[in-house]
C-alpha positions as CSV (number, residue, x, y, z in Angstrom):
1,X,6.4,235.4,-110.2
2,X,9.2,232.7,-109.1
3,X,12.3,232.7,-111.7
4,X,15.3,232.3,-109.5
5,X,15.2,228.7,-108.7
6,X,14.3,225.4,-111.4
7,X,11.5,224.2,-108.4
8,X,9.9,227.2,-108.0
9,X,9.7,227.5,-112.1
10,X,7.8,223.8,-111.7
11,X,6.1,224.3,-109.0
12,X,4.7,227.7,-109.9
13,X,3.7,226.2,-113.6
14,X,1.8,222.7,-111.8
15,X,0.5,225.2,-109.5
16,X,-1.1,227.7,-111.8
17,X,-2.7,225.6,-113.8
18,X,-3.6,223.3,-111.1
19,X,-5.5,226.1,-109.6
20,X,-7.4,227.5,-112.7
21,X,-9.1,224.0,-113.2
22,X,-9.7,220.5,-111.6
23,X,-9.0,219.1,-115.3
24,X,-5.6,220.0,-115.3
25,X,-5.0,219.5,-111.7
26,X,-6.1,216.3,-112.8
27,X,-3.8,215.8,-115.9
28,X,-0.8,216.7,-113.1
29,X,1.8,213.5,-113.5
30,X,2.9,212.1,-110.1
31,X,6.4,212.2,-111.6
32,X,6.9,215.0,-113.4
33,X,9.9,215.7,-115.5
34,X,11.6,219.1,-114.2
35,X,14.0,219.3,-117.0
36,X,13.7,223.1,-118.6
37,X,15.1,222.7,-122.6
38,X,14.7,226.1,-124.0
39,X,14.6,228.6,-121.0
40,X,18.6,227.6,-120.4
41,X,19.2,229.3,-124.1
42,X,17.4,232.7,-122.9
43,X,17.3,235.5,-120.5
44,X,16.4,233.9,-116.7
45,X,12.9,236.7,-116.6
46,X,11.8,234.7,-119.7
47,X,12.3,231.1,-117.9
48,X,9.2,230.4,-116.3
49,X,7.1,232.0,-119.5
50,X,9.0,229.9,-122.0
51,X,8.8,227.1,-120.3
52,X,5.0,227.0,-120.1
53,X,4.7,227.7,-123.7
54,X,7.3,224.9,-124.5
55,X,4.9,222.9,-122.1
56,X,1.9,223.7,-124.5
57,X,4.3,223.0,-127.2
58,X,4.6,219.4,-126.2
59,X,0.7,219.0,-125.4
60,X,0.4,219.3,-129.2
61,X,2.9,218.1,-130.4
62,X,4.7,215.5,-127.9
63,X,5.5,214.6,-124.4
64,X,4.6,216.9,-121.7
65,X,6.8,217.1,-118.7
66,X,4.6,217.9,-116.4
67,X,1.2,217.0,-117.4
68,X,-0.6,213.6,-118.6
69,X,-3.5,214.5,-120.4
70,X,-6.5,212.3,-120.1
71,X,-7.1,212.1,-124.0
72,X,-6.2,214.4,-127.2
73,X,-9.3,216.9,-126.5
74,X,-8.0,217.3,-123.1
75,X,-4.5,217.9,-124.6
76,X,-5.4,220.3,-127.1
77,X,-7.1,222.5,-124.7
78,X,-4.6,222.2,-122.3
79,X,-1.8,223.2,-124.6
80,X,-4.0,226.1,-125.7
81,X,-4.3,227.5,-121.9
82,X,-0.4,227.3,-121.1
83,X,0.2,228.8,-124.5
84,X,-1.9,232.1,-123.9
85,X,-0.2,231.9,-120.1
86,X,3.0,232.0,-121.2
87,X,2.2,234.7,-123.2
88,X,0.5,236.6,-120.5
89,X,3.6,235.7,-118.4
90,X,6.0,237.2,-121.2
91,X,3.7,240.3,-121.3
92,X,3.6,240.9,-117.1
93,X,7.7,241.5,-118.0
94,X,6.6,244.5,-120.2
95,X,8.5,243.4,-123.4
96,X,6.1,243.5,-125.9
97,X,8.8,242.5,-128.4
98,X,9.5,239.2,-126.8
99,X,5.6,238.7,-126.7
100,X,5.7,239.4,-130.8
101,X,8.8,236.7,-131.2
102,X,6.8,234.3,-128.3
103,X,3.8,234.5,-130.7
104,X,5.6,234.1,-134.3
105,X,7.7,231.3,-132.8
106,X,4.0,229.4,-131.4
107,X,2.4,230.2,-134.6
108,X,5.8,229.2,-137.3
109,X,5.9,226.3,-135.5
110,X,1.9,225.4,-136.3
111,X,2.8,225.9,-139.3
112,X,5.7,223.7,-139.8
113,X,3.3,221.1,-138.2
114,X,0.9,221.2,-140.0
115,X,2.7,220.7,-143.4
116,X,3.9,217.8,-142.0
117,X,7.4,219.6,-140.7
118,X,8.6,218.1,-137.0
119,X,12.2,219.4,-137.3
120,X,11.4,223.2,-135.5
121,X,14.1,223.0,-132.6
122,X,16.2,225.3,-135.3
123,X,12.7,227.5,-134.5
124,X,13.3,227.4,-130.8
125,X,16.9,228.3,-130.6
126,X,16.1,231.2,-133.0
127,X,13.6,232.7,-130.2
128,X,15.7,231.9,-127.8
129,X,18.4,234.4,-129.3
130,X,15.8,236.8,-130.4
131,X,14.9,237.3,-126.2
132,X,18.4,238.1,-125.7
133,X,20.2,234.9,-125.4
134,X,23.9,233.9,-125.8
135,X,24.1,229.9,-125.6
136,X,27.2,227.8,-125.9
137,X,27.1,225.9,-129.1
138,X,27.2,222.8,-126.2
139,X,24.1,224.1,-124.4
140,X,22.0,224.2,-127.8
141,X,22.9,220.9,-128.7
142,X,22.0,219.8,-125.4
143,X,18.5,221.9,-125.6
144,X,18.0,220.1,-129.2
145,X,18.4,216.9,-127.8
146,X,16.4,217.1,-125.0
147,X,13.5,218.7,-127.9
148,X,14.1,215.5,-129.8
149,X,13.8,212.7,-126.5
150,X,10.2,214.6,-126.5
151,X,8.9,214.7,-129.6
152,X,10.1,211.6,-130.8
């Protein structure tokens, strides 16, 4: 599973999904935006996992990088499959208790969405730190502005 370099982190994200379906093959921008926000805050072996699920974040609830969804249904269902394979990426590491904060940070973030909330970068920095990270105070506010240019 590619982690050592940005590309292959994109590549091997379009490509995965590419591959499980023509629909989100087809949902593939033509100029994708290969801009990780969260992975920089965490451990590299949780790049490529939290980047996916930040991908199915932003199916929900923004921009996507790297995809273009046809309509909202398409959306929804995509953001759904990159969320359980982020997870399942996450898991493949063995670290069931980044899974566990992976899965509350998915789930607190529904939440917060759904009571109207759109201010959970806080929530993402949190999880970022609970997987082990260290960031610069200058890399999260980076990593929260980057989370606001795509939700906005």
């Amino acid at each position: 599973m590619p982690t050592s370099s940005a590309t292959d982190l994109w590549e091997e994200l379009a490509g995965a999904a590419a591959a499980e379906s023509p629909l989100w093959a087809e949902a593939l921008r033509p100029d994708p935006e290969r801009a990780a926000v969260f992975s920089k805050l965490a451990p590299e072996r949780f790049a490529l996992g939290l980047e996916t699920i930040y991908e199915a974040y932003l199916c929900h609830y923004g921009r996507p990088r790297l995809f273009a969804p046809a309509d909202a249904d398409v959306a929804l269902l995509l953001g759904d499959y990159l969320y359980a394979h982020g997870l399942v990426r996450v898991a493949a590491l063995g670290d069931v208790e980044a899974v566990a904060a992976l899965a509350e940070l998915i789930s607190g973030c529904a939440a917060l969405r759904a009571e109207g909330g759109a201010d959970d970068g806080s929530a993402w920095v949190d999880c970022a730190r609970r997987l082990g990270g260290d960031p610069a105070p200058a890399t999260v506010e980076r990593a929260l502005a980057a989370h606001a240019s795509h939700i906005g």
